[in-house]
C-alpha positions as CSV (number, residue, x, y, z in Angstrom):
1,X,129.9,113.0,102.6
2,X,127.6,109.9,102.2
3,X,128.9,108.3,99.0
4,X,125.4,106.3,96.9
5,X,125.9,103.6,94.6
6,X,124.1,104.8,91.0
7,X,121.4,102.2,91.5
8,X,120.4,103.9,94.7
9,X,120.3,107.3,93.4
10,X,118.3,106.3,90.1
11,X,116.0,103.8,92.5
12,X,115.7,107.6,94.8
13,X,115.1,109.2,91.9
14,X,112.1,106.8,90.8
15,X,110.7,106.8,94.7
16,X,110.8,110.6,94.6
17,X,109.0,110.5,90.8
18,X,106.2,108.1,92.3
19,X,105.7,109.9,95.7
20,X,105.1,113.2,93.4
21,X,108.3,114.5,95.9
22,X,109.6,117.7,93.6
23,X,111.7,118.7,96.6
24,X,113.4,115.3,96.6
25,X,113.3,115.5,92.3
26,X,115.2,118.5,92.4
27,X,117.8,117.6,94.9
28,X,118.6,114.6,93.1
29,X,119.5,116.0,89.6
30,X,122.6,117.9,89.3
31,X,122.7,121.7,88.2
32,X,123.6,121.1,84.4
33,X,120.9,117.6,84.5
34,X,120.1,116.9,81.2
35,X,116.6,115.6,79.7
36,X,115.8,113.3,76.8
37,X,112.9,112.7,76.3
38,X,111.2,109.5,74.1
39,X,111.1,111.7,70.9
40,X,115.0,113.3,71.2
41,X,113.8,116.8,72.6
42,X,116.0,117.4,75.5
43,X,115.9,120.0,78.2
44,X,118.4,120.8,80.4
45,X,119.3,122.5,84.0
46,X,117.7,121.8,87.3
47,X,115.2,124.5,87.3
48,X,114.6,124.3,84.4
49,X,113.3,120.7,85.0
50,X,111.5,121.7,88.1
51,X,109.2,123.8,86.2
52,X,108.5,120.7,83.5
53,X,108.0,118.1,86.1
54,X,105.4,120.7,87.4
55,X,104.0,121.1,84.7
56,X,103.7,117.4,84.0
57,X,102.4,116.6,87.0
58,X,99.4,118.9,86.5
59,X,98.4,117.0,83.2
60,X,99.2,113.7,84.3
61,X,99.2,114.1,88.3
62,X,99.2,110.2,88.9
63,X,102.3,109.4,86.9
64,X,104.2,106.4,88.3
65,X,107.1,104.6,87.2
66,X,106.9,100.7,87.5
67,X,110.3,99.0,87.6
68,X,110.7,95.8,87.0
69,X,114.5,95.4,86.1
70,X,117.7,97.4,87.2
71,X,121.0,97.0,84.9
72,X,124.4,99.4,86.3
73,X,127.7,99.9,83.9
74,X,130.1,102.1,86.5
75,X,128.1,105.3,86.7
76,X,125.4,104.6,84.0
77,X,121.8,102.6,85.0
78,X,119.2,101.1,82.7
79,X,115.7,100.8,84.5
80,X,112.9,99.1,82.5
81,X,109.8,98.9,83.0
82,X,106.0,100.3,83.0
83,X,105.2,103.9,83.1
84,X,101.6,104.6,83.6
85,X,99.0,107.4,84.6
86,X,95.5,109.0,83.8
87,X,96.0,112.7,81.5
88,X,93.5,115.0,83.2
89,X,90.5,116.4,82.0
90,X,88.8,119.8,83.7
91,X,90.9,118.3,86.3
92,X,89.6,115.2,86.3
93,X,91.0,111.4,86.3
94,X,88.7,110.0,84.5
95,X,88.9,106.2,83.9
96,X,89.1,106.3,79.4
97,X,92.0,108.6,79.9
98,X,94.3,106.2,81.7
99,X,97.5,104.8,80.3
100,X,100.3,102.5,80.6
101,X,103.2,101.7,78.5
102,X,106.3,99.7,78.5
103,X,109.4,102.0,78.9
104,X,113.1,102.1,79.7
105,X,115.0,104.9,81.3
106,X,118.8,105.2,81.0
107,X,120.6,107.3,83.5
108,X,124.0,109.1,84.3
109,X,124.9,109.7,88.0
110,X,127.2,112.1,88.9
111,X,128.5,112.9,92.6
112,X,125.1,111.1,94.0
113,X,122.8,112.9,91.7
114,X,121.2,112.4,87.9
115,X,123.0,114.4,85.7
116,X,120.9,112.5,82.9
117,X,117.7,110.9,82.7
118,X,116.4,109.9,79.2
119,X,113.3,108.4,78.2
120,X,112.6,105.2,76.4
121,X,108.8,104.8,75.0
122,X,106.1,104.8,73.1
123,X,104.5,107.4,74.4
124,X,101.8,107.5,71.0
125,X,99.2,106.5,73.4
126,X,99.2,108.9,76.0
127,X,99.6,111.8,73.0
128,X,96.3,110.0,71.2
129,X,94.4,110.6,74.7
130,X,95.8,114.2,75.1
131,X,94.9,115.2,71.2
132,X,91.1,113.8,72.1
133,X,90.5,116.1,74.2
134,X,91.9,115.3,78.0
């Protein structure tokens, strides 16, 4: 077996996030993967993510993950960074509904997978746009 160091998984991950790759999502994270999301609310199990990541991706189907700075501790990595995309409306990008934040993602690798990925953000924008209507 290939072994990955847990910057190249979590930089995987991100590639696989950004080429809107579920496939290649769900291989990465690990049976028992854990979610955190910005507010605390946490979701876990593979399949379980699959069917949010789909879901996400239908309200905000350009969603992309800037990185701008990787930090590793043994198995854990800290990206930061910009997370940006436009919330749809009737299926629509429209330009007013567009967003980008500053953000931070910690992660756990396990075996050459994410076994955690949790969310650091202000997401109060993108929820402003989505209570207006898009």
């Amino acid at each position: 077996m290939t072994e990955y160091s847990p910057t190249s998984v979590a930089l995987a991950f991100v590639e696989a996030i950004n080429g809107h790759h579920l496939p290649a999502m769900v291989q990465l994270m690990t049976e028992d993967h854990l979610f955190i999301d910005s507010l605390g609310a946490q979701m876990r199990g593979r399949q379980e993510m699959r069917a949010a990541w789909i879901g996400y991706t239908v309200m905000i189907p350009d969603y992309h993950v800037a990185v701008e700075q990787v930090l590793t501790s043994g198995d854990t990595v800290a990206l930061f960074g910009k997370a940006s995309g436009t919330c749809t409306t009737d299926g629509k990008l429209l330009p007013k509904n567009r967003w980008e934040i500053p953000a931070a993602w910690r992660l756990l690798v396990r075996d050459g997978r994410i076994a955690e990925w949790q969310v650091y953000a202000d997401n109060e924008p993108v929820r402003s746009i989505i209570a207006a209507g898009a």
